[in-house]
C-alpha positions in Angstrom: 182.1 -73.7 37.8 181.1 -70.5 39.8 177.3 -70.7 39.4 177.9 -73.6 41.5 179.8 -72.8 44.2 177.1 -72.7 47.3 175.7 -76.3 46.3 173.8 -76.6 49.0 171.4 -73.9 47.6 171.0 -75.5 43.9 167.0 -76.0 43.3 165.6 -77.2 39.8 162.2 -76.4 38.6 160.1 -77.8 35.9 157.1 -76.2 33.8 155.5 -79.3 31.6 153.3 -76.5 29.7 151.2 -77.4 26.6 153.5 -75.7 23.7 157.1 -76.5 25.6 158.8 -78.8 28.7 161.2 -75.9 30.5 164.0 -76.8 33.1 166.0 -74.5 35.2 168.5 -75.3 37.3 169.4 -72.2 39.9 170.7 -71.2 43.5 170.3 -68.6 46.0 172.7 -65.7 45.5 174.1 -63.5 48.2 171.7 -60.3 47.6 168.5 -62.7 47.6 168.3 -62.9 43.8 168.6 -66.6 41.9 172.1 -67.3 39.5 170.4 -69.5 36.7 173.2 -72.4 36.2 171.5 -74.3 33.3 168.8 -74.8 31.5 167.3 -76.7 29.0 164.0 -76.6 26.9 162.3 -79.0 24.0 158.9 -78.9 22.8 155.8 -80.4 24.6 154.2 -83.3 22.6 152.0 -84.7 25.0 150.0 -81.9 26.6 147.1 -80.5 26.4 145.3 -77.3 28.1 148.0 -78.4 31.2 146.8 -81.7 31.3 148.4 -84.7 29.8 147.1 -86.8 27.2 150.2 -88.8 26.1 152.2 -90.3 28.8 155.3 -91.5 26.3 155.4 -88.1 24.7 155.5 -86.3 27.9 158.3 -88.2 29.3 160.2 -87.5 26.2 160.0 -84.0 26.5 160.8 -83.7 30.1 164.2 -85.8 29.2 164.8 -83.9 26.7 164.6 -80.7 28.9 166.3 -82.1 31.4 169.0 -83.2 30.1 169.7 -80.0 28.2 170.0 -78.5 31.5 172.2 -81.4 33.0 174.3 -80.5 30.0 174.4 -76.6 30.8 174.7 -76.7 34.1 177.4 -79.3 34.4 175.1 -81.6 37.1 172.7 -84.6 37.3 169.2 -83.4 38.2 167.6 -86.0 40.5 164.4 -83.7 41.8 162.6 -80.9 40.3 159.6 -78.7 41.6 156.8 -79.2 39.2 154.4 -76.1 37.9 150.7 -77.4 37.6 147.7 -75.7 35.4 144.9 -76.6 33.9 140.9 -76.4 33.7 140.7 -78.9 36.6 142.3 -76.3 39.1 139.8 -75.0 41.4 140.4 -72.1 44.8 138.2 -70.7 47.2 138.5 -68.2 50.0 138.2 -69.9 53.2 138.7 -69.1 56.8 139.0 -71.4 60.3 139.0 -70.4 64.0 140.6 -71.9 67.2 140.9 -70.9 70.8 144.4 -70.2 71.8 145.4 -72.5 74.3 148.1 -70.5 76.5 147.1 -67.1 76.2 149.7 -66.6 73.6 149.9 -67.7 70.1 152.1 -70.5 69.3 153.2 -72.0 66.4 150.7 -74.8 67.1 148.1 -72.6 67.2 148.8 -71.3 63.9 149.0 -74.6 62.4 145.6 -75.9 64.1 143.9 -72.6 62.8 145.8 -73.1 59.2 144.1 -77.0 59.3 141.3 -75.9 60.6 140.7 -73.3 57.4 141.8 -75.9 55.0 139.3 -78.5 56.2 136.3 -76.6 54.0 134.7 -79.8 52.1 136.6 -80.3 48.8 134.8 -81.9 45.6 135.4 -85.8 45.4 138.5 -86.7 43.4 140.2 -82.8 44.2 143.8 -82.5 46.3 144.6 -79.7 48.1 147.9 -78.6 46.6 148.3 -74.9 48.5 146.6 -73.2 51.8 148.0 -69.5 51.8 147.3 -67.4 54.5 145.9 -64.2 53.6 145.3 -62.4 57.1 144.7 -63.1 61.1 142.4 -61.8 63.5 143.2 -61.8 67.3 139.6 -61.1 68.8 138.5 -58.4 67.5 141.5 -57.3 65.8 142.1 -58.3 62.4 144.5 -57.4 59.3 147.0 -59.4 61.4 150.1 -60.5 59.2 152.2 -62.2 62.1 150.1 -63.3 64.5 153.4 -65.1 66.8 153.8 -64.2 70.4 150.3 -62.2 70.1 148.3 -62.5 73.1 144.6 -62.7 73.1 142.1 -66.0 73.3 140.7 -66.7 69.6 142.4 -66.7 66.4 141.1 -66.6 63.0 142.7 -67.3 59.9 141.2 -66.5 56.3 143.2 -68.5 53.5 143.2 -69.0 49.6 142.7 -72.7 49.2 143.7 -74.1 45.8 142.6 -77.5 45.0 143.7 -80.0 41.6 142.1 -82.8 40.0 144.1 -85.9 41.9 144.2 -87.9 38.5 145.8 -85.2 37.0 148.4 -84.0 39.3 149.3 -88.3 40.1 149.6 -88.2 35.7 152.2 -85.4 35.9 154.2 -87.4 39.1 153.8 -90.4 37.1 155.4 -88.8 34.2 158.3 -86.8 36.7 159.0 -90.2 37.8 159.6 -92.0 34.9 162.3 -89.8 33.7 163.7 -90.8 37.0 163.1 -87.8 39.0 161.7 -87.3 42.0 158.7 -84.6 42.5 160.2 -81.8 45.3 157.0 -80.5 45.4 153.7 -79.4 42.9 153.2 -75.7 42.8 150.2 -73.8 40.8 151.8 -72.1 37.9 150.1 -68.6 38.1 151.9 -68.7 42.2 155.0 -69.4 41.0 154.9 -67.0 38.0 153.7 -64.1 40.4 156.8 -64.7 42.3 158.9 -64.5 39.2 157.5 -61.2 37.9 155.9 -59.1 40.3 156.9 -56.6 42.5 156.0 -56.2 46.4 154.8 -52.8 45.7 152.4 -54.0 43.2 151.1 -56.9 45.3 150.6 -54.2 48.2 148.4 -52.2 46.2 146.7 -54.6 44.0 147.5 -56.4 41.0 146.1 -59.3 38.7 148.8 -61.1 37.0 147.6 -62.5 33.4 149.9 -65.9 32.8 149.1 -66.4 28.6 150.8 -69.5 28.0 150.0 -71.8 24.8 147.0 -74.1 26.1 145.6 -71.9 29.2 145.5 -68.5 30.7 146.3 -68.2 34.3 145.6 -65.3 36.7 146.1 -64.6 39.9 145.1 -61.3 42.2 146.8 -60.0 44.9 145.9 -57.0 47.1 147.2 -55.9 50.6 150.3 -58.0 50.1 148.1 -61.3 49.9 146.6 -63.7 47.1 142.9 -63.1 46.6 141.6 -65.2 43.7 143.0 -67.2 40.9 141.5 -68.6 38.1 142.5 -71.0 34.8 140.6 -69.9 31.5 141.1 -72.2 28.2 141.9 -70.1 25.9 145.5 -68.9 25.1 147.9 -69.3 22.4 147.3 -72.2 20.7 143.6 -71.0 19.8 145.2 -68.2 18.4 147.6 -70.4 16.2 144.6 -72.6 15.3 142.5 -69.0 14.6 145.2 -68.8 11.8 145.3 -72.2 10.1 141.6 -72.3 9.8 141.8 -68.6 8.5 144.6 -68.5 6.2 144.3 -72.7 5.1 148.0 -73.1 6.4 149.1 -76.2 8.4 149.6 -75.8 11.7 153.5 -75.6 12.0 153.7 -72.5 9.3 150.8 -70.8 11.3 152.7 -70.8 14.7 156.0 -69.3 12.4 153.7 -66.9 11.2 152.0 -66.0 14.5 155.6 -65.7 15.7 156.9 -63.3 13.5 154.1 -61.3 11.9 151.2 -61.1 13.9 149.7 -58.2 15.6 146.9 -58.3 18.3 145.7 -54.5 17.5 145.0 -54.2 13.4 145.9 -50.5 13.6 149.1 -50.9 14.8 150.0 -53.3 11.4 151.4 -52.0 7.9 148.6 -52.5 5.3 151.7 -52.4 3.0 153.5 -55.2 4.7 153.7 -58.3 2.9 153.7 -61.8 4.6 153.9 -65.2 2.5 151.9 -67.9 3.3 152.7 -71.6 2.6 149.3 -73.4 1.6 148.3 -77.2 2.3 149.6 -79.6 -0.4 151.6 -79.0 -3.2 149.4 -75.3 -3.8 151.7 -72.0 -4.0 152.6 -69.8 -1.5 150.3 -67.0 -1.1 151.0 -63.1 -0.5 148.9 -61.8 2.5 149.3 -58.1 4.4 150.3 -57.9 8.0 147.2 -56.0 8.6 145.0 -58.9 7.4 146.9 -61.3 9.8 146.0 -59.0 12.6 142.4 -58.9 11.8 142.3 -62.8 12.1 144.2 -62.3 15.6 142.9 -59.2 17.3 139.2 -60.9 17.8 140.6 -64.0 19.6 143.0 -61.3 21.9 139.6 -59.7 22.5 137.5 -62.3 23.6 140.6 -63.5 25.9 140.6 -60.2 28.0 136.9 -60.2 27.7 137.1 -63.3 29.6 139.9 -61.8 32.1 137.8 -58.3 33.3 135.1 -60.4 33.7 136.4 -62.9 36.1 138.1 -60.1 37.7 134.7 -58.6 38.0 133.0 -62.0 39.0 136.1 -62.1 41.9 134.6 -59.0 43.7 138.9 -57.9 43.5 138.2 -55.3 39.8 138.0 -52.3 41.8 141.4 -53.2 44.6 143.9 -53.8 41.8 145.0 -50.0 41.5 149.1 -51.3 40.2 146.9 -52.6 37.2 147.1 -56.1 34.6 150.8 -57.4 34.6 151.0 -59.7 31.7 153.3 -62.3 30.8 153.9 -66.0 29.7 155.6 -66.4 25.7 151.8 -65.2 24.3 151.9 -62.1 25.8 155.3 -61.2 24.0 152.9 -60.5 20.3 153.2 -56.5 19.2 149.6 -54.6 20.2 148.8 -57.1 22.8 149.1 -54.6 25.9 147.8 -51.7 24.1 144.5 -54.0 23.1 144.6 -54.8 26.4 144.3 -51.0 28.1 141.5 -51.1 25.9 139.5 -52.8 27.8 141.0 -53.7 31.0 140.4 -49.5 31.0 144.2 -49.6 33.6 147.7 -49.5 33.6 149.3 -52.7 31.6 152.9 -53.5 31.5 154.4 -56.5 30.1 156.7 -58.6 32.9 159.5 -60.8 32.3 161.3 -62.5 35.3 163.2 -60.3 37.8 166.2 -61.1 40.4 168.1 -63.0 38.0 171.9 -63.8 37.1 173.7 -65.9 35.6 171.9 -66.5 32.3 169.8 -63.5 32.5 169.6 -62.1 28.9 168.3 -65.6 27.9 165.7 -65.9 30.8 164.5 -62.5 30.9 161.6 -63.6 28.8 158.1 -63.9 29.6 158.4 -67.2 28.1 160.5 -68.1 31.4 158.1 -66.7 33.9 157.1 -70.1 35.4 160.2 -72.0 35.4 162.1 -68.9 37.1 159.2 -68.5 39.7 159.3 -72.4 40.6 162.8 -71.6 41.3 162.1 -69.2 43.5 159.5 -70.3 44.8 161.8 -73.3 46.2 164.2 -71.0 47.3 161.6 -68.7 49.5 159.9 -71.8 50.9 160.9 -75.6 49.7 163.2 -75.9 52.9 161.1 -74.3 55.7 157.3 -75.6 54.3 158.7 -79.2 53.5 161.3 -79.8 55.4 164.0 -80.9 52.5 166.6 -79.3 51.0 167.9 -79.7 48.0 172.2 -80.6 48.0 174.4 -80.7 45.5 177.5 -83.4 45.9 181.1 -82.9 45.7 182.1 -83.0 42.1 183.5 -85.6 40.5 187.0 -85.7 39.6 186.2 -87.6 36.6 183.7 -86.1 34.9 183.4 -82.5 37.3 179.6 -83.1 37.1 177.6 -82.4 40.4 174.8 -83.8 42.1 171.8 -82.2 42.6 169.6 -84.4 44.9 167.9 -83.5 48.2 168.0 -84.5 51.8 166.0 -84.2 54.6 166.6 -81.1 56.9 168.0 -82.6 60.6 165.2 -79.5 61.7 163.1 -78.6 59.0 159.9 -80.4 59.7 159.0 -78.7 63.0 155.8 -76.3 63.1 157.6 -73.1 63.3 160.0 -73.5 60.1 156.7 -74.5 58.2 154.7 -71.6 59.3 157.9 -69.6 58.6 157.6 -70.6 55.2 154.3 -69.9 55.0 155.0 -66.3 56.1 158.0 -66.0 54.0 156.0 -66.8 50.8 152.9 -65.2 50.7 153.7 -62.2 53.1 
C-alpha cells in the first residue's frame, strides 16, 4: 500500500485516555508532515482521571485499538509511544551550571549541564519522564538557543522538568506489555498534543494550550519558542457528563448521547424552543426538556473549568506573555459555545485546534478528539530516533498475507551525545 512505502519511517502512538484507547499508526512524509496509515479506537474501561484502576479492562481496550489499526493499516504493531496524564504529574522550572572544559561547548558539556539541571531533588516515589531545555546562558549572555561551538567558560541551562508518579507510569507499561507491545517511549500528553496543534508562531509569541479530555484537563504554556509551565486539573468531560445524570435523573450512557448532541456550554447561544428527550432510569417515560435548560446544567461546570485555567495561568507568573491567546482542543472542547464562554473569561483570543500536517486519513483525524495520538506521532517522528537512539522499521511484506512489520531496532549511531542533544533541540526549539 502507498502509505507504506518509506517503512523505515512508520511510528505508532498510543493515548490510553479515560473515555477512549486511540492508536495511530503513521510515517514521515516528504514535506515534514505525517501520512496517517491506520488507526483504530474502542472505548476505555479501565481508566480513571489518566490513571488506571482496572488492569484487565485496560488491556482490552488497548487490543482492541490496536488491532483496529493493525487491520487499517495492513501491519503488526509490536511498539507504540505511550501519552501519560494524570493528577500525579508534577513540573518545575529548574536550571544547572558547569564550566566548560575546552573553551568551547561540546556536546558533553551540554549534556553535563542538561544532568546537572535535572538533578533538582524529586519527591520520593516520582520519575522524571522529560527535561526540556528552555534557554542557555554563556557568561553573561543568555537567551542562548544553540549553545554548540560557542566559546566562553560557564554554561547555564534553565529546563522544564516534568516528573510522574513511578506506580503509575510502571501500571501503564505493565498494561502496554501485556498486549504484547513494547513501550517506545512515555510522553506527557499536553507535549505531545502541543506538537499536534500548535503553530511556531504561536509558541514564539505565547500561548497556553487547554487539552479537555474526558477525566483531566491538560495545559501547557509556551513563550519565546520554549515550554514554561504545565499543569493537570481534574475536571473535564466526564464531570460534565455526570453534571447531567445527576441533573436530568438519566443514566449515565443516555447523558454522554445527550451531552454529545445537544448540549451547549453558553445558555444564550441555545434555542429555548428546542426540544430534547430524555430517557429516565427504570421503566419511567421519556421526558421532554429544552436545549436551553441542558445548557444551564452545562455552562456552570464550563465556568468553573476555565476558572480553574486563568487561574493557574495566573499562579504560573506566564498570564500576561501568552499574547497568541488559549488554543483549545481534546474531544470536550468540540461542545457549541465552549470558546465563546471561554473569551469570556480568559478576556483573549480563543481558537479551537484540531491536528495539523496530516495526510493520509486526514478528514477522520482532523479532530480535536485526535490531538494526542497525532502529536505522539509526531512527537516520535521529531525526536524518538535522535533522543533514544531506536528507530522504529517496518519489515518486508509478506507474500502471504502483504502485512508489514512494524518493530524497532537500535540505531548503529543513535545513542551518541550529539544525536540526543539534537533531539532535544529539534523538539522543543
Amino acid at each position: 500500500m502507498a502509505g507504506l512505502s518509506n517503512a523505515s519511517n512508520m511510528v505508532v502512538g498510543l493515548d490510553i485516555g479515560t473515555s477512549k484507547v486511540v492508536a495511530i499508526v503513521g510515517q514521515r512524509t516528504d514535506d515534514g508532515g505525517i501520512e496517517i496509515a491506520g488507526i483504530g479506537s474502542h472505548p476505555s474501561r479501565g481508566m480513571k482521571r489518566g490513571v488506571v484502576i482496572n488492569i484487565e479492562s485496560t488491556v482490552q481496550s488497548i487490543q482492541r485499538a490496536v488491532e483496529e489499526a493493525e487491520l487499517m493499516a495492513g501491519c503488526d504493531i509490536h511498539s507504540v509511544y505511550v501519552g501519560v496524564a494524570g493528577s500525579h504529574i508534577s513540573s518545575m522550572n529548574s536550571d544547572g551550571v558547569v564550566a566548560i572544559k575546552e573553551r568551547e561547548v561540546t556536546p558533553s558539556d551540554i549534556e553535563r549541564v542538561i544532568d546537572s539541571a535535572r538533578a533538582r531533588a524529586i519527591s520520593e516515589g516520582q520519575r522524571v519522564l522529560h527535561v526540556l531545555p528552555q534557554e542557555f546562558s554563556i557568561d553573561a549572555q543568555g537567551g542562548i538557543r544553540e549553545p554548540l561551538g560557542m566559546s566562553g567558560v560557564r554554561l547555564e541551562a534553565q529546563v522544564h522538568l516534568v516528573t510522574a508518579a513511578m506506580n503509575a507510569v510502571q501500571n501503564i507499561e505493565k498494561c502496554v506489555r501485556r498486549c504484547g507491545l513494547e513501550v517506545d517511549a512515555i510522553i506527557l500528553e499536553q507535549l505531545a498534543s502541543s506538537m499536534a496543534v500548535l503553530t511556531e508562531d504561536e509558541r514564539e509569541l505565547g500561548v497556553c494550550m487547554v487539552d479537555i479530555g474526558g477525566g483531566t484537563t491538560d495545559m501547557a504554556v509556551f513563550s519565546e519558542g520554549a515550554i514554561r509551565h504545565t499543569a493537570v486539573i481534574p475536571i473535564a468531560g466526564d464531570q460534565v457528563t455526570n453534571d447531567i445524570a445527576m441533573a436530568l435523573r438519566t443514566p449515565t450512557q443516555h447523558a454522554e448521547e445527550i451531552k454529545v448532541k445537544y448540549a451547549c456550554a453558553l445558555t444564550q447561544l441555545a434555542a429555548s424552543d428546542e426540544m430534547i428527550k430524555v430517557p429516565s432510569v427504570g421503566d419511567r417515560p421519556a421526558r421532554d426538556l429544552s436545549r436551553q435548560a441542558l445548557a444551564e446544567v452545562v455552562e456552570p461546570r464550563y465556568e468553573e473549568l476555565f476558572t480553574l485555567i486563568r487561574d493557574e495561568l495566573r499562579r504560573s507568573g506566564y498570564e500576561d506573555m501568552v499574547a497568541a491567546g488559549v488554543v483549545l482542543t481534546g474531544g470536550t472542547s468540540r461542545m457549541e459555545g465552549v470558546s465563546e464562554l471561554a473569551e469570556e473569561i480568559f478576556h483573549m483570543p480563543v481558537r479551537i485546534a484540531s491536528p495539523q500536517n496530516v495526510k493520509g486519513l486526514a478528514d477522520v483525524v482532523r479532530n480535536p478528539i485526535y490531538a494526542t495520538g497525532v502529536g505522539l506521532l509526531h512527537y516520535a517522528l521529531k525526536e524518538g530516533p535522535n533522543s533514544h537512539g531506536r528507530q522504529s522499521q517496518v519489515g518486508v511484506s509478506s507474500a502471504s498475507t502483504g502485512r508489514h512489520d512494524v518493530s524497532r531496532r537500535d540505531a548503529k549511531d543513535g545513542n551518541t551525545a550529539l544525536a540526543r542533544i539534537k533531539g532535544w533541540f529539534k523538539g522543543n526549539f
